[in-house]
N, CA, C and O atoms as a Maestro MAE file, in Angstrom:
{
 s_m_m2io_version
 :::
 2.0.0
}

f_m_ct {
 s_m_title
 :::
 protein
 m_atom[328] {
  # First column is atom index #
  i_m_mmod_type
  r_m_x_coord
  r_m_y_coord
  r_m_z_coord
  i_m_residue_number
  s_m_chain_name
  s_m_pdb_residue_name
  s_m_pdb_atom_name
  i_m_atomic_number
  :::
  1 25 8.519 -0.975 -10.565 1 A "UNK " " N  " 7
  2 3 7.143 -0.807 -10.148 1 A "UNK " " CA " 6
  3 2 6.964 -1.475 -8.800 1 A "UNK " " C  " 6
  4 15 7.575 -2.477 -8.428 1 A "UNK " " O  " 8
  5 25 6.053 -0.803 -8.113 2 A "UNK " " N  " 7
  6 3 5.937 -1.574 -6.676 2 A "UNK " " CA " 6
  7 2 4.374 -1.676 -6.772 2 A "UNK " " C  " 6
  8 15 3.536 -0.905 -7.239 2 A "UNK " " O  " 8
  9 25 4.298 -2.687 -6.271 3 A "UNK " " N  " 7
  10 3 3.081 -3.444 -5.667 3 A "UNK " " CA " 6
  11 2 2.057 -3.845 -4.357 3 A "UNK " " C  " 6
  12 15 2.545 -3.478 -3.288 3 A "UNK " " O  " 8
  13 25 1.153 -4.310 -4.270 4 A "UNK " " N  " 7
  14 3 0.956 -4.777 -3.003 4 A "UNK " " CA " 6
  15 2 -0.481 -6.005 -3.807 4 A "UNK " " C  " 6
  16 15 -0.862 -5.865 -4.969 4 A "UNK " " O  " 8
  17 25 -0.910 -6.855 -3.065 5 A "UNK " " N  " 7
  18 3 -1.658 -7.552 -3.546 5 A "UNK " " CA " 6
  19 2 -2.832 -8.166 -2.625 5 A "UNK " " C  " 6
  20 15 -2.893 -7.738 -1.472 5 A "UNK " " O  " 8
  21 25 -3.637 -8.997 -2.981 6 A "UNK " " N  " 7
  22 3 -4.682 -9.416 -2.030 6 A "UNK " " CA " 6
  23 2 -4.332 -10.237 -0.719 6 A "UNK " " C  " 6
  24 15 -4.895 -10.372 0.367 6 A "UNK " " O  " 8
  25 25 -3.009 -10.792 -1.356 7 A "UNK " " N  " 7
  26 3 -2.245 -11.494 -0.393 7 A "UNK " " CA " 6
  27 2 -1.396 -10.727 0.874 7 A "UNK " " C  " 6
  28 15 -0.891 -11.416 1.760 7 A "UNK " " O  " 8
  29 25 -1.271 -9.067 0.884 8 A "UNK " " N  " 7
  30 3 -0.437 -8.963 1.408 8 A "UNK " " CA " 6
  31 2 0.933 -8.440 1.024 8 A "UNK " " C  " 6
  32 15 1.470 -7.475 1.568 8 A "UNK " " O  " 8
  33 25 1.434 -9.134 0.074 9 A "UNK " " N  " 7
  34 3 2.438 -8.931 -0.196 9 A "UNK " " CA " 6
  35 2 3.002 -7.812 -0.931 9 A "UNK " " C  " 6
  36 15 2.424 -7.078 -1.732 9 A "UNK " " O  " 8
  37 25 4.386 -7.779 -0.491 10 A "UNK " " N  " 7
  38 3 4.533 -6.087 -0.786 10 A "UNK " " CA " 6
  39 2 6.143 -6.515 -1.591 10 A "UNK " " C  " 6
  40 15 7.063 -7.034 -0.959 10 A "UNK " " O  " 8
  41 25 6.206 -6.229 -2.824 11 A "UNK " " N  " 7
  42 3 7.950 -6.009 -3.706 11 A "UNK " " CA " 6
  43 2 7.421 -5.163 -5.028 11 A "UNK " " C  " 6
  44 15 6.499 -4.419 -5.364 11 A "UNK " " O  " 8
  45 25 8.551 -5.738 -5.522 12 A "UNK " " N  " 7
  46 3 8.836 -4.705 -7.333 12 A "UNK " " CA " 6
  47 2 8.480 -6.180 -7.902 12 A "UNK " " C  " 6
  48 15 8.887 -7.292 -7.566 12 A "UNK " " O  " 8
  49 25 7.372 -5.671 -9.100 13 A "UNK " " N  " 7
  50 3 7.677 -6.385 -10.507 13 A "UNK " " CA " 6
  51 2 8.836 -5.881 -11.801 13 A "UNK " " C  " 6
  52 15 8.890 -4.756 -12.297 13 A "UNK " " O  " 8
  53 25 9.728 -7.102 -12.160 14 A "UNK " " N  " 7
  54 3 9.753 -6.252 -13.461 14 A "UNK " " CA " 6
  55 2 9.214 -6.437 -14.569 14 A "UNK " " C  " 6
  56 15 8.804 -7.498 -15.039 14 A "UNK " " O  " 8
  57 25 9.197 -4.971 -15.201 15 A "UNK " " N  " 7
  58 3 8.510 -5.163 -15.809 15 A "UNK " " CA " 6
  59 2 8.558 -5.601 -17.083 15 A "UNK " " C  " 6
  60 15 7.581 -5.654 -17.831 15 A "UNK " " O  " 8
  61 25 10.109 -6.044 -17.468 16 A "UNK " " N  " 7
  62 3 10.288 -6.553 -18.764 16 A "UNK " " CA " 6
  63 2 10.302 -8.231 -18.551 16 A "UNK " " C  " 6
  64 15 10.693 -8.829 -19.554 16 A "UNK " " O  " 8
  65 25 9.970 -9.002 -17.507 17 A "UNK " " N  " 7
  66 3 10.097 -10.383 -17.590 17 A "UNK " " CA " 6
  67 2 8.457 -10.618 -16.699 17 A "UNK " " C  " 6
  68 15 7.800 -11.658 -16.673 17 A "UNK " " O  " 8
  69 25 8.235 -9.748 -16.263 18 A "UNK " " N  " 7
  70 3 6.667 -9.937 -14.892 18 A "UNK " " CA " 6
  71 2 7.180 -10.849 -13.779 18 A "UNK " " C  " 6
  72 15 6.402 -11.715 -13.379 18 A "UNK " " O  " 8
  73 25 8.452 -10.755 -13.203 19 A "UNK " " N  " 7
  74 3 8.693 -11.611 -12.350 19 A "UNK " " CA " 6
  75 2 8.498 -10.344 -11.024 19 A "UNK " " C  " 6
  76 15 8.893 -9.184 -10.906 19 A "UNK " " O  " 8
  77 25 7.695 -11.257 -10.183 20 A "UNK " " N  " 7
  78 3 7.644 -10.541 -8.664 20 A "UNK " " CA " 6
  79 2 8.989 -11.048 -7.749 20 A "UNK " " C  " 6
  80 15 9.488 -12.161 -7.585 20 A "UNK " " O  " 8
  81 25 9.383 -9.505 -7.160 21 A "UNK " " N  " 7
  82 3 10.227 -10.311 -5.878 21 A "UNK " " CA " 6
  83 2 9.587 -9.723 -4.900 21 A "UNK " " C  " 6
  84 15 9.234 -8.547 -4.990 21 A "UNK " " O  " 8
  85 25 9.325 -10.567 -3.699 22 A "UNK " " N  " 7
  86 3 8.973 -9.676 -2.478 22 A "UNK " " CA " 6
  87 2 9.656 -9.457 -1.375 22 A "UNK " " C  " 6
  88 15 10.283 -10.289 -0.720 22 A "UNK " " O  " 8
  89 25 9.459 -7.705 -1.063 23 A "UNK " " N  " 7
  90 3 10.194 -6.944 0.029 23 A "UNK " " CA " 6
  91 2 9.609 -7.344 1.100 23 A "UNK " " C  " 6
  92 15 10.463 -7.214 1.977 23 A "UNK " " O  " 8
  93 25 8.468 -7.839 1.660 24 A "UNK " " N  " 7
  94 3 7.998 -7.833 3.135 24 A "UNK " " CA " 6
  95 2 6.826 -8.017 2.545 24 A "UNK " " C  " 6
  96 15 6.782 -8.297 1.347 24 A "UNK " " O  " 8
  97 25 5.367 -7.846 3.528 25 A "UNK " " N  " 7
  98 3 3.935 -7.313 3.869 25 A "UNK " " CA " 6
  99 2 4.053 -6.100 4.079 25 A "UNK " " C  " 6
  100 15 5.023 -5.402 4.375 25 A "UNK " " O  " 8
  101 25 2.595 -5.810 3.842 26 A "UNK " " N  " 7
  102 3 1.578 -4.403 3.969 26 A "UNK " " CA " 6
  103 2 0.777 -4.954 4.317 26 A "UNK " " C  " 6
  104 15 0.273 -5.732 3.507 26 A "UNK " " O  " 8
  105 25 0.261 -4.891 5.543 27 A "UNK " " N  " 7
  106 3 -0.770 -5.390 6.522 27 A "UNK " " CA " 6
  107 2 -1.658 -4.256 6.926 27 A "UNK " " C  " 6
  108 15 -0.880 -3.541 7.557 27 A "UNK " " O  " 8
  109 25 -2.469 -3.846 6.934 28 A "UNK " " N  " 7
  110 3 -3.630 -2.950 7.601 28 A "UNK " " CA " 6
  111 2 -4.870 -3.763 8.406 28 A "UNK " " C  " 6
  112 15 -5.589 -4.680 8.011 28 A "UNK " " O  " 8
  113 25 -4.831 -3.163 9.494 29 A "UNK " " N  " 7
  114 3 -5.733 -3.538 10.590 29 A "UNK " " CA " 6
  115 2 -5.553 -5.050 10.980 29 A "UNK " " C  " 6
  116 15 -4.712 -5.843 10.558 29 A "UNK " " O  " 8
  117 25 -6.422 -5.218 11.772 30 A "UNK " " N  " 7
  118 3 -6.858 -6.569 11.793 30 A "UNK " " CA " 6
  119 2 -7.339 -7.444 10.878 30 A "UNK " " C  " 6
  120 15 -7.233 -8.654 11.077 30 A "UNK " " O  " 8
  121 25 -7.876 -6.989 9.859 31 A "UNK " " N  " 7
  122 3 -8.523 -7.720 8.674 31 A "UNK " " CA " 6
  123 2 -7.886 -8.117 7.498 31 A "UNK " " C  " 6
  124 15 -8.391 -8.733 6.559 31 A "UNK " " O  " 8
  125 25 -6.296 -7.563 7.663 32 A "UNK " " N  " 7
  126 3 -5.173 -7.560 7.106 32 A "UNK " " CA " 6
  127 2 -5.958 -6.955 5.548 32 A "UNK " " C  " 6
  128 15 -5.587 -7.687 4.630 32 A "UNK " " O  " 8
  129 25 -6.629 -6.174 5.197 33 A "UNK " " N  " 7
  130 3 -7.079 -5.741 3.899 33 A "UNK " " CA " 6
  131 2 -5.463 -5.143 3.103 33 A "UNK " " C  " 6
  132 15 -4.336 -4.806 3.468 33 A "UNK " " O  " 8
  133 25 -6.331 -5.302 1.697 34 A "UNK " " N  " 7
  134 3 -5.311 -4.449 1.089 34 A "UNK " " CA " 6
  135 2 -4.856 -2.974 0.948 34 A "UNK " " C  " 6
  136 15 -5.804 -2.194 0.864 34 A "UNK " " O  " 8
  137 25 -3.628 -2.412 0.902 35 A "UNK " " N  " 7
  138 3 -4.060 -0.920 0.952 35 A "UNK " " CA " 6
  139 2 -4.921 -0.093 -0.260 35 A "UNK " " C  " 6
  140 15 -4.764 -0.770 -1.276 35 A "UNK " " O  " 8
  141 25 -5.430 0.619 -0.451 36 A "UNK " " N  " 7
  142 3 -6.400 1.776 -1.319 36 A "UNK " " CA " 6
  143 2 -5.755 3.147 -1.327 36 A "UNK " " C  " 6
  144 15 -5.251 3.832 -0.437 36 A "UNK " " O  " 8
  145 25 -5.978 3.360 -2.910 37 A "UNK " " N  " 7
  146 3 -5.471 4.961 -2.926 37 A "UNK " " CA " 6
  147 2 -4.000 4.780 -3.330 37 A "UNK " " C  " 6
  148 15 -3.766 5.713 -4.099 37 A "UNK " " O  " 8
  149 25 -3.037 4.126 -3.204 38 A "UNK " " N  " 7
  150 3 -1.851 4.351 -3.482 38 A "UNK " " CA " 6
  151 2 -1.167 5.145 -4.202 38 A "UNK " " C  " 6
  152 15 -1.440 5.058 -5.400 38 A "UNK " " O  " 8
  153 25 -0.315 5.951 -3.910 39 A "UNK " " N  " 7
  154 3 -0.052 7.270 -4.459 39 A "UNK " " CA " 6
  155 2 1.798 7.634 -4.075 39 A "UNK " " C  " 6
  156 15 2.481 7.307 -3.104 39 A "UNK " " O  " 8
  157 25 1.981 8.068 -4.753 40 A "UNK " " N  " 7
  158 3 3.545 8.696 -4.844 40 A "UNK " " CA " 6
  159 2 3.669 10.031 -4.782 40 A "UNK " " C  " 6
  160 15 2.874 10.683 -5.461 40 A "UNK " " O  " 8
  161 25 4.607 10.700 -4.026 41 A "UNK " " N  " 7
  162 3 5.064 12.209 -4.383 41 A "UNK " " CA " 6
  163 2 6.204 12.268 -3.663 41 A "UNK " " C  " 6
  164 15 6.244 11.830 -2.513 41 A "UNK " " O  " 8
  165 25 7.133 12.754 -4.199 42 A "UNK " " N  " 7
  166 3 8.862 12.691 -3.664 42 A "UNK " " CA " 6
  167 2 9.629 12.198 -3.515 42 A "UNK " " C  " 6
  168 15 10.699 12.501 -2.986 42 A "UNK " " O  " 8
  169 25 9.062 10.790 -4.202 43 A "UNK " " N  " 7
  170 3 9.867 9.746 -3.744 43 A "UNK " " CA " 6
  171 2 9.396 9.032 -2.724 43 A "UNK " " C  " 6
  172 15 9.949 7.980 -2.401 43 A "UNK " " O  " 8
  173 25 8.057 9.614 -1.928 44 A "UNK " " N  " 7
  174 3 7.353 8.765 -0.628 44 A "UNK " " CA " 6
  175 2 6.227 7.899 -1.682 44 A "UNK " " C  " 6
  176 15 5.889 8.278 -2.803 44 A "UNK " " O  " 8
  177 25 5.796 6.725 -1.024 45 A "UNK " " N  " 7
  178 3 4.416 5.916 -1.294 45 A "UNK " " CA " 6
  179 2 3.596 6.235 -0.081 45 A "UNK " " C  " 6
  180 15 3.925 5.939 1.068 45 A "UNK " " O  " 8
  181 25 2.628 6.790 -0.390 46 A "UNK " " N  " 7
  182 3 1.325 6.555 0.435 46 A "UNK " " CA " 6
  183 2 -0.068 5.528 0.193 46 A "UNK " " C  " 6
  184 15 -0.451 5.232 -0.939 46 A "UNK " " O  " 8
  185 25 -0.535 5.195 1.057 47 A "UNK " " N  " 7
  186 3 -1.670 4.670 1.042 47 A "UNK " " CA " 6
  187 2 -2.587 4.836 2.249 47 A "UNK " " C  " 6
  188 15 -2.268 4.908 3.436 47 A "UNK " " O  " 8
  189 25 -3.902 4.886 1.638 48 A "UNK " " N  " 7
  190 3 -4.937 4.597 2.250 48 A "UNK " " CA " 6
  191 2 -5.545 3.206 2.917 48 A "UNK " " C  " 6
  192 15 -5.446 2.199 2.216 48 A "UNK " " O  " 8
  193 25 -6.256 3.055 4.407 49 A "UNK " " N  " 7
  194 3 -6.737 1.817 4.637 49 A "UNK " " CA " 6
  195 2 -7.747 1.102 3.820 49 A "UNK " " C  " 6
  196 15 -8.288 1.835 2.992 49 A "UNK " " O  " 8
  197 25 -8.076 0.089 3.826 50 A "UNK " " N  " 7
  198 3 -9.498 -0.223 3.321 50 A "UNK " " CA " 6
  199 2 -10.769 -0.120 3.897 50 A "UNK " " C  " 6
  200 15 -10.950 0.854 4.626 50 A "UNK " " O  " 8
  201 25 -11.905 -1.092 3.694 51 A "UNK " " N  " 7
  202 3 -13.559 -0.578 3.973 51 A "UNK " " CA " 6
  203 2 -13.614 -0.670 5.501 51 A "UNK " " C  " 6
  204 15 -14.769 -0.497 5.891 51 A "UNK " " O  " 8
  205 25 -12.498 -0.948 6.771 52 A "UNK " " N  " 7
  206 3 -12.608 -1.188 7.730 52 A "UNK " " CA " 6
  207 2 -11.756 -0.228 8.511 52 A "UNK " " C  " 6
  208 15 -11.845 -0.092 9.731 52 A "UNK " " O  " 8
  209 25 -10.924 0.428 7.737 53 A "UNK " " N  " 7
  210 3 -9.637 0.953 7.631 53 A "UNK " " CA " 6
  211 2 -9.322 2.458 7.838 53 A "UNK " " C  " 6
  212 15 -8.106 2.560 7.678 53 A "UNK " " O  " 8
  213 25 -9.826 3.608 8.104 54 A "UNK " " N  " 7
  214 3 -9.963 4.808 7.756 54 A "UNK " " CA " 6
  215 2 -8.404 5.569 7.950 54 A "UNK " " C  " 6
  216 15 -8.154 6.728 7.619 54 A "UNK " " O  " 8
  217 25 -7.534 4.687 8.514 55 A "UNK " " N  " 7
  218 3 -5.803 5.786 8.128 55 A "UNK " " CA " 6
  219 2 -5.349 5.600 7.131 55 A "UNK " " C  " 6
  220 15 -5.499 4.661 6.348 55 A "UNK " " O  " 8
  221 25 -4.574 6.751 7.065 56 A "UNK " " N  " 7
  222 3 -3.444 6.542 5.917 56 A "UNK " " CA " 6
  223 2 -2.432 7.043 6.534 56 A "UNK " " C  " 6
  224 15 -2.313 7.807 7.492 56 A "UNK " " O  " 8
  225 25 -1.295 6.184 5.441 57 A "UNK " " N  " 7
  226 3 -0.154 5.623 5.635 57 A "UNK " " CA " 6
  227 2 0.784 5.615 4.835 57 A "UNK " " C  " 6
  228 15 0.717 5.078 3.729 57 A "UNK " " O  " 8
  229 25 1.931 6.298 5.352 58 A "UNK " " N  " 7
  230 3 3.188 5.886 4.085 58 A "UNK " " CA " 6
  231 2 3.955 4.822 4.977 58 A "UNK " " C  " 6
  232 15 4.129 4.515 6.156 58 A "UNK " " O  " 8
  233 25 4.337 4.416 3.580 59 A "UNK " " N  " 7
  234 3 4.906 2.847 2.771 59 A "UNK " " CA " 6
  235 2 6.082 2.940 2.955 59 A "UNK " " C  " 6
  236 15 6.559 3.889 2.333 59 A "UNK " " O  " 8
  237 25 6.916 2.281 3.639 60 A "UNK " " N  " 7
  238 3 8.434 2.056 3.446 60 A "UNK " " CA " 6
  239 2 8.789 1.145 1.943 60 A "UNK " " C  " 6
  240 15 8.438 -0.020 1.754 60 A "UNK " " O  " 8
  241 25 9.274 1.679 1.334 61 A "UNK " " N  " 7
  242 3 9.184 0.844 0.057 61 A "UNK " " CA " 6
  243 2 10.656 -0.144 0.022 61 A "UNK " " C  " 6
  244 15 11.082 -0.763 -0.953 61 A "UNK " " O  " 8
  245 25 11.181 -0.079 1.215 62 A "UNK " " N  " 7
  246 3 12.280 -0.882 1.191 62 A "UNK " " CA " 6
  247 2 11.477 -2.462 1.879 62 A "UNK " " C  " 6
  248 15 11.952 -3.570 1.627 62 A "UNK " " O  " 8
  249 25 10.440 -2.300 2.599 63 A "UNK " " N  " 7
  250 3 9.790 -3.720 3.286 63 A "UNK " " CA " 6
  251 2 8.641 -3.664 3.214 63 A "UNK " " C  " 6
  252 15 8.178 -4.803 3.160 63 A "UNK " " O  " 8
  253 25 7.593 -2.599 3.170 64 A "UNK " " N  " 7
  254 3 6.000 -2.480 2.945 64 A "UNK " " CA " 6
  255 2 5.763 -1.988 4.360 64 A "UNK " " C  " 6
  256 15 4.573 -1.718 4.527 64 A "UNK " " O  " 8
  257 25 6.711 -1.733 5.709 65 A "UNK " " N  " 7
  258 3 6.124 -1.180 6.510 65 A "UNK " " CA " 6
  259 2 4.856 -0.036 6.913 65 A "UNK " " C  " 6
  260 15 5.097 1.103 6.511 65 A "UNK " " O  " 8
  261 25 3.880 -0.168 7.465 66 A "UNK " " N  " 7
  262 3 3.396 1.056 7.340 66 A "UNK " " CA " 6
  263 2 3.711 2.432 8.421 66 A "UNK " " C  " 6
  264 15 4.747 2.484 9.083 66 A "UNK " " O  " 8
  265 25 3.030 3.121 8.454 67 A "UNK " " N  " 7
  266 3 3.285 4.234 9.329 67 A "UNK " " CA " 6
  267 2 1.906 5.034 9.493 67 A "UNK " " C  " 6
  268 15 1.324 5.631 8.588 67 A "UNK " " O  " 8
  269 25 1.575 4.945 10.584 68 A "UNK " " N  " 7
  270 3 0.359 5.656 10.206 68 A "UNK " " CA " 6
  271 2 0.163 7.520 10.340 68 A "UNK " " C  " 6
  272 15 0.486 8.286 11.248 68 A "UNK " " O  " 8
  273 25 -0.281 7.685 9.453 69 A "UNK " " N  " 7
  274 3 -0.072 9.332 9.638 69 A "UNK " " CA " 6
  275 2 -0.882 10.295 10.646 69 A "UNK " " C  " 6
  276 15 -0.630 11.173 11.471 69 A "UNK " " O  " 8
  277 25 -2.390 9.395 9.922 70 A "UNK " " N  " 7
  278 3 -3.321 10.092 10.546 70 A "UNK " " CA " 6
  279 2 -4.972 9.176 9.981 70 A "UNK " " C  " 6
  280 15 -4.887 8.079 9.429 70 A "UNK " " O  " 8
  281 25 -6.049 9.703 10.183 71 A "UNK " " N  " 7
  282 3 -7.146 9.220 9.853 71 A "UNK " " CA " 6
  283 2 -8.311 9.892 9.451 71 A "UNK " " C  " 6
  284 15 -8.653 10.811 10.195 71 A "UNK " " O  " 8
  285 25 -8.876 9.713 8.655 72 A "UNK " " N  " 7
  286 3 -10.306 10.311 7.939 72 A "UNK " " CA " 6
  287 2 -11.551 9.577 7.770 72 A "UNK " " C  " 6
  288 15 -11.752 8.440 8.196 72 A "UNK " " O  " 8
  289 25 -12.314 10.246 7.170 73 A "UNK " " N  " 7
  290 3 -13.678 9.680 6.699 73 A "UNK " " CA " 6
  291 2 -13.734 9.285 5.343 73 A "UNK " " C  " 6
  292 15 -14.405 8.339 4.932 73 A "UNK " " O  " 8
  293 25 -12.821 10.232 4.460 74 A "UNK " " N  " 7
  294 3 -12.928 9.722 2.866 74 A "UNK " " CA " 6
  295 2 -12.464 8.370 2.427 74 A "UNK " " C  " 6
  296 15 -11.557 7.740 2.969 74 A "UNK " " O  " 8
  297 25 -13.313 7.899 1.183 75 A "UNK " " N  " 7
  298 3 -12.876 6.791 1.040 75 A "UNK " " CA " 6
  299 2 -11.330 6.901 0.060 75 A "UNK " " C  " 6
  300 15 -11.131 7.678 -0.873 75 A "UNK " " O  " 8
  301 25 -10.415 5.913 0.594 76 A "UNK " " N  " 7
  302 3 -8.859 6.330 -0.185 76 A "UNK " " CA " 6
  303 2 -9.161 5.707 -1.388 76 A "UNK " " C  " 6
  304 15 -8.135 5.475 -2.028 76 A "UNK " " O  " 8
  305 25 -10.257 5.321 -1.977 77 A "UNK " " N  " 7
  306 3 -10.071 4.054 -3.133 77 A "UNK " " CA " 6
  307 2 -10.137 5.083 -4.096 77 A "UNK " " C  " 6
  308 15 -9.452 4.813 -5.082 77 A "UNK " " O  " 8
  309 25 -10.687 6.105 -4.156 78 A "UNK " " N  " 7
  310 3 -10.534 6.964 -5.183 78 A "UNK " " CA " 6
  311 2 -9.472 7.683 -5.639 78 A "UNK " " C  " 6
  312 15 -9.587 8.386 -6.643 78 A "UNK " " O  " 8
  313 25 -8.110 7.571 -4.827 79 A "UNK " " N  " 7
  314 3 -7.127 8.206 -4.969 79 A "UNK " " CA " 6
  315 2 -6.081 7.273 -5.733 79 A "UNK " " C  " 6
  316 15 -6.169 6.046 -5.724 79 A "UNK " " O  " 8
  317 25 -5.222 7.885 -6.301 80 A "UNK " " N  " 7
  318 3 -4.142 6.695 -6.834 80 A "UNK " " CA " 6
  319 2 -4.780 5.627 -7.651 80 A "UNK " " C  " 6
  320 15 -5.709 5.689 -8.457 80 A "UNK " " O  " 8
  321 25 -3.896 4.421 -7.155 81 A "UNK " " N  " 7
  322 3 -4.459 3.444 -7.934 81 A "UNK " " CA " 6
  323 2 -4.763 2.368 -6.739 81 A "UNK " " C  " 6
  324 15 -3.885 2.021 -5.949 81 A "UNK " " O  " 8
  325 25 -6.161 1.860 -6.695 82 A "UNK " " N  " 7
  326 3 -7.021 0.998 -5.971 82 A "UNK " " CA " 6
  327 2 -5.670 -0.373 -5.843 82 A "UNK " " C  " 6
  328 15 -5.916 -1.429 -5.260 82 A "UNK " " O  " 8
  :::
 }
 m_bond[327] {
  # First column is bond index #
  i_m_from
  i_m_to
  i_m_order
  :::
  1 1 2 1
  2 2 3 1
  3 3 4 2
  4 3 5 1
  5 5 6 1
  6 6 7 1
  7 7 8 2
  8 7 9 1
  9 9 10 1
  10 10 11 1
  11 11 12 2
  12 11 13 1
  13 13 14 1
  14 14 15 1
  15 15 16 2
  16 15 17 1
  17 17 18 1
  18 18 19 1
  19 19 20 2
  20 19 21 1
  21 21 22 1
  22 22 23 1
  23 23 24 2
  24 23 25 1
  25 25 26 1
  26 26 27 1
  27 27 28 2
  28 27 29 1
  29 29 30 1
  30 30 31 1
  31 31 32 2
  32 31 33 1
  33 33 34 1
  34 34 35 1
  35 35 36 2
  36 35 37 1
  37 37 38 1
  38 38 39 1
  39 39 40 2
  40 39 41 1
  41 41 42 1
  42 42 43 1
  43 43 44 2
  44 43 45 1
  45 45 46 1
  46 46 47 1
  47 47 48 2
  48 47 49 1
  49 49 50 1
  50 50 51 1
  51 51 52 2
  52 51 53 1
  53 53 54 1
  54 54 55 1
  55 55 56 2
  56 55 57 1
  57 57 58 1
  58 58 59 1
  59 59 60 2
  60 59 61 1
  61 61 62 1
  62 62 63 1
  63 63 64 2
  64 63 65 1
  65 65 66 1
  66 66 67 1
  67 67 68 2
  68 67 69 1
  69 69 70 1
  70 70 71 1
  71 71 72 2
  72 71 73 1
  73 73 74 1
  74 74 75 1
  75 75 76 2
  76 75 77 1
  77 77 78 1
  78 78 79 1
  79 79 80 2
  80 79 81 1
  81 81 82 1
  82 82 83 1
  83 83 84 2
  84 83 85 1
  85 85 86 1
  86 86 87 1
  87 87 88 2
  88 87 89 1
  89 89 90 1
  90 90 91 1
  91 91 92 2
  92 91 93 1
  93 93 94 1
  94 94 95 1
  95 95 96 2
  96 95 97 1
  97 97 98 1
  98 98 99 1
  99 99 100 2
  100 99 101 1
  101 101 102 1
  102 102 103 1
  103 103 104 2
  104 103 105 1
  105 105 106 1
  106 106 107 1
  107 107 108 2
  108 107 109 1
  109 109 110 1
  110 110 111 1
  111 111 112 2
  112 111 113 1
  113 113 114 1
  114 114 115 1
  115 115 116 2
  116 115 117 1
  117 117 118 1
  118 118 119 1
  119 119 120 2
  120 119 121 1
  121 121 122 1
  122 122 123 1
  123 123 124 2
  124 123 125 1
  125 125 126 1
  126 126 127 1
  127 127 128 2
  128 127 129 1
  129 129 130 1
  130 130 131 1
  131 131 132 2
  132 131 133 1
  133 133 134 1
  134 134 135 1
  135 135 136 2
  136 135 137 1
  137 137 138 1
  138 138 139 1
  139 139 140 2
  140 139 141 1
  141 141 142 1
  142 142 143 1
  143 143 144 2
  144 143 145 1
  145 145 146 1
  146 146 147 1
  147 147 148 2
  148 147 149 1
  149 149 150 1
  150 150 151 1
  151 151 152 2
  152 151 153 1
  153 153 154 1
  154 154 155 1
  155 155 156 2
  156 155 157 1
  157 157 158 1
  158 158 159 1
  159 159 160 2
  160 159 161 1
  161 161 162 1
  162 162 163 1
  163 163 164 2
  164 163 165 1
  165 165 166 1
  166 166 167 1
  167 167 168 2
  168 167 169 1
  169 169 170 1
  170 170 171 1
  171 171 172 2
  172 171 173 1
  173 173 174 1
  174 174 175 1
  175 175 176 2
  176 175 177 1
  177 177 178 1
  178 178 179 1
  179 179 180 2
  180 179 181 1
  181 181 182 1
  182 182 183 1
  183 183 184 2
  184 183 185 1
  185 185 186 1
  186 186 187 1
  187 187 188 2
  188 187 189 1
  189 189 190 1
  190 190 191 1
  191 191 192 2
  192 191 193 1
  193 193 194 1
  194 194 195 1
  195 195 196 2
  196 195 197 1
  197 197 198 1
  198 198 199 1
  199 199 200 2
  200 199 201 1
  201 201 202 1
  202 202 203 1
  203 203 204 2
  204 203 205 1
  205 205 206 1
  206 206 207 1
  207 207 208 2
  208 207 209 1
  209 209 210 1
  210 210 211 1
  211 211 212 2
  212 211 213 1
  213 213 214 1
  214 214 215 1
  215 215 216 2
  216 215 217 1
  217 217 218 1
  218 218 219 1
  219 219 220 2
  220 219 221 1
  221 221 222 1
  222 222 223 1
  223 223 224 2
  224 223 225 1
  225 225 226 1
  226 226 227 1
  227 227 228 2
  228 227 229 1
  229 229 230 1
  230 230 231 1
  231 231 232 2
  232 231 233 1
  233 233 234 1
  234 234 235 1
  235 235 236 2
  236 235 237 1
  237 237 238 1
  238 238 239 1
  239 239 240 2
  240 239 241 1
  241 241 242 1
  242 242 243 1
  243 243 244 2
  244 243 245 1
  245 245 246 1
  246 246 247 1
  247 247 248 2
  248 247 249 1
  249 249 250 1
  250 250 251 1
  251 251 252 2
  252 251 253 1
  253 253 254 1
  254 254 255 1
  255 255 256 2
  256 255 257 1
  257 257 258 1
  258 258 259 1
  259 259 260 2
  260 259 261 1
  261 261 262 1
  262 262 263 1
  263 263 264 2
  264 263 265 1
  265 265 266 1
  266 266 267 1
  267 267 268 2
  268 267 269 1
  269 269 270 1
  270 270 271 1
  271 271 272 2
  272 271 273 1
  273 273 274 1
  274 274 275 1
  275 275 276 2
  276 275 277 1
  277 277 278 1
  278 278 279 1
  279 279 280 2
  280 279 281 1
  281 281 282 1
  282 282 283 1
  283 283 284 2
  284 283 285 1
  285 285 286 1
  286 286 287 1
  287 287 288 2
  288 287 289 1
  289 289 290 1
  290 290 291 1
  291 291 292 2
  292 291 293 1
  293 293 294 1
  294 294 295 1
  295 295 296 2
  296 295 297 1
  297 297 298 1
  298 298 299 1
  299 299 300 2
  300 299 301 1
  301 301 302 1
  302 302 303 1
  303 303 304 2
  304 303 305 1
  305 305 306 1
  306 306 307 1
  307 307 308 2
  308 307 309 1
  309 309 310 1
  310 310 311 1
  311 311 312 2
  312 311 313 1
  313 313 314 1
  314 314 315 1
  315 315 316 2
  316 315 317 1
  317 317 318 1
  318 318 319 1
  319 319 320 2
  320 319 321 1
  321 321 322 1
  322 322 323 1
  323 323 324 2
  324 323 325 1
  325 325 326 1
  326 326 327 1
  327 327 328 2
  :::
 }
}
């Protein structure tokens, strides 16, 4: 399972002991918010910015890098999992 948290931080829990390891940060904007929307398809992670935030972004899931794709008006919190 991969993660990201209020802190920033971006790894896998497992899930048979709940131990976190962390791969890097997931940083968005200046306000360093957390990402919104998080979502999978192909093997990619995407996410959405937060309330300051309007891109989205896939996730390098090897470090939490982002990438930005592009940008909207919708809010991403409704997508995936917040």
């Amino acid at each position: 399972m991969i993660t990201t948290s209020i802190t920033n931080n971006f790894g896998t829990v497992n899930l048979s002991t709940g131990a976190f390891t962390s791969l890097g940060t997931t940083e968005v904007g200046s306000t360093y918010e957390p990402l919104q929307g998080l979502g999978e398809t192909g093997g990619a992670l995407y996410g959405g910015g937060g309330a300051n935030d309007d891109t989205f972004y896939s996730i390098n899931t090897a470090n939490g890098a982002l990438t930005s794709i592009g940008a909207s008006s919708i809010s991403y919190a409704g997508f995936g999992s917040p």
